[in-house]
Residue, then its C-alpha position, 0 to 999 in steps of 0.5 A: x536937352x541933354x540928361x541930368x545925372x550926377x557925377x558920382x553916377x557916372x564914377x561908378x559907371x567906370x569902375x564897373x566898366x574897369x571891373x574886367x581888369x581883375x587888378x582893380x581894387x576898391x575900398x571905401x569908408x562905410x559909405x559905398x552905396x553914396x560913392x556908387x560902388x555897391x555895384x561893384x561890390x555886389x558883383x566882385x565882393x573878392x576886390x572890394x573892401x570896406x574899412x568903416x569910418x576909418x579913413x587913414x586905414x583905408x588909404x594904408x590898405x589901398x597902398x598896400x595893395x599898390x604895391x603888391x600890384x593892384x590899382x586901387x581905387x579909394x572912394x569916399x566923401x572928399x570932406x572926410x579925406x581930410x583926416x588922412x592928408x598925412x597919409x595921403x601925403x607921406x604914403x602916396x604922394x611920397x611914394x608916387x603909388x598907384x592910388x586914386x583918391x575918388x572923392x565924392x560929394x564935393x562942393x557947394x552943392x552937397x546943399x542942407x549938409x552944410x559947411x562941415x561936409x562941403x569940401x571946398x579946399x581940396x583943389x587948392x590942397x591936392x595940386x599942391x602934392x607932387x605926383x598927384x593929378x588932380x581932374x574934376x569932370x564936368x558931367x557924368x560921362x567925363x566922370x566915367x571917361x576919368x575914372x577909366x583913364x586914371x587907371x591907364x596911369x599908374x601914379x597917383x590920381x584925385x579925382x573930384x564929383x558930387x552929388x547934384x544932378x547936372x546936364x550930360x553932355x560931354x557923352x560924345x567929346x574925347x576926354x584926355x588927362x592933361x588936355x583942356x577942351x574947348x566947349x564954345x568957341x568965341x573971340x571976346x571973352x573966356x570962360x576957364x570953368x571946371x566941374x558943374x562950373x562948365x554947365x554955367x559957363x555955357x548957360x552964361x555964354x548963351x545970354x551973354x551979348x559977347x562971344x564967349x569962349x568956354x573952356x573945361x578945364x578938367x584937369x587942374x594938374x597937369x594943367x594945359x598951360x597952351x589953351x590959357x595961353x593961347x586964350x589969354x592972347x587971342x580974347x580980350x580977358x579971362x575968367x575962371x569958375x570953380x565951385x572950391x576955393x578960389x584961393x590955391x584953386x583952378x583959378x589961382x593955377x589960371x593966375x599963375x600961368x598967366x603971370x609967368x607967360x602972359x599976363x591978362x585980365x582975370x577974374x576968379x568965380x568961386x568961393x573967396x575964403x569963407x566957410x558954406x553954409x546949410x541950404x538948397x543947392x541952388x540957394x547957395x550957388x546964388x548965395x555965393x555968386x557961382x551962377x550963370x547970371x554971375x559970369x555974365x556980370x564978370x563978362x561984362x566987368x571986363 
């Protein structure tokens, strides 16, 4: 059985491992020990900086910084980088900086934090940017393998994690930005998930009477137009699950491919335009029908 971490661990796991390029920076906002960065700071406290709850300044300081060379990785609760979309938009994406926005306690599963703190538009905002990547890992090792290949390019990057601890099992599987993986393969039905989705995905496919292709769809953009295609022509429909808004999200670019190139059947898993709510984890992915059982249910509506 595989481990449980949570993909914030394994964020923090690659900024150590990136460490050794003494050109990166990390900056966060009052809260790195949430974001797994305190080790960084207790080893390189020269490279780390802490802006206090003042997030618009520390997206100023981490393009400054980029442009004086570094990469700059900028690391908060992805809630709380909806006070500096302006900045975002006009000093990052505008200016294609090397900065990787690092947002933390994502989704439905930050739980009794309730809806104020359980960023779920983000997805739908941040593809929307030119010159952005928008990659939300599935685990903590895809985590860790993201957040080291966001620093091999040098335009910007969003990258999305949380705090629920969820199985590990991608240890092993070679992660590229831009290239889906196939998790399962099957010839029925697909399942197109990111993030803790594709853990679902694959408890579905295990119950589930239909071969079922899963597929992690890590990175929203530059989204891997040929695996949804490729799917869409080879199994009778396609579902996608996300633990964001549907609308504008993984499940929206899904429809977009589909309708330019191939239309298929497609059903979209996700929160469909409402606000969370203060609860356990797993209350609320029942409450919002994001579980297992609920994919088995969209597999068998198709």
């Amino acid at each position: 059985m595989a481990e449980e971490k949570a993909t914030r661990d394994g964020f923090g796991e690659g900024i150590m491992e990136l460490a050794k390029d003494k050109n990166v920076v990390v900056l966060t906002a009052d809260i790195g020990g949430s974001c797994r960065v305190d080790k960084f700071k207790d080893k390189y406290p020269e490279r780390f900086f802490d802006a206090g709850i003042a997030e618009q300044n520390m997206i100023g300081m981490a393009c400054g910084m980029a442009m004086a060379g570094k990469t700059a990785f900028a690391a908060t609760f992805g809630v709380f980088f909806n006070r500096c979309i302006d900045q975002i938009r006009t000093l990052v994406a505008y200016q294609n900086l090397n900065v990787k926005i690092c947002a933390s306690h994502c989704g439905i599963t930050v739980g009794e934090d309730g809806a104020t703190h359980q960023m779920l538009e983000d997805i739908a905002i941040m593809r929307s940017l030119p010159n952005f990547s928008v990659i939300v890992p599935c685990d903590a090792s895809q985590t860790k393998q993201a957040a080291i290949a966001a620093s091999k390019i040098k335009t910007p990057v969003y990258l999305r994690f949380g705090r629920a601890k969820i199985p590990d099992f991608t240890e092993k599987i070679k992660f590229e930005i831009g290239k889906a993986q196939i998790i399962k393969k099957g010839s029925d039905i697909t399942v197109i998930a990111c993030g803790i989705m594709v853990n679902e995905a694959l408890k579905a496919a295990e119950k589930s009477k239909k071969s079922v292709r899963v597929i992690n769809m890590h990175t929203i953009k530059p989204i891997d137009k040929k695996a949804i295609i490729k799917a869409a022509k080879e199994t009778k429909g396609i579902i996608t699950a996300e633990e964001a808004f549907i609308n504008g999200g993984l499940g929206s670019a899904v429809a977009e491919v589909l309708g330019e190139n191939y239309p298929a059947k497609l059903i979209r898993i996700g929160i469909n335009d409402e606000f969370g709510q203060s609860g356990r984890p797993d209350e609320l992915m029942r409450h919002y029908r994001l579980t297992a059982d609920d994919i088995v249910k969209a597999i068998d509506k198709i």
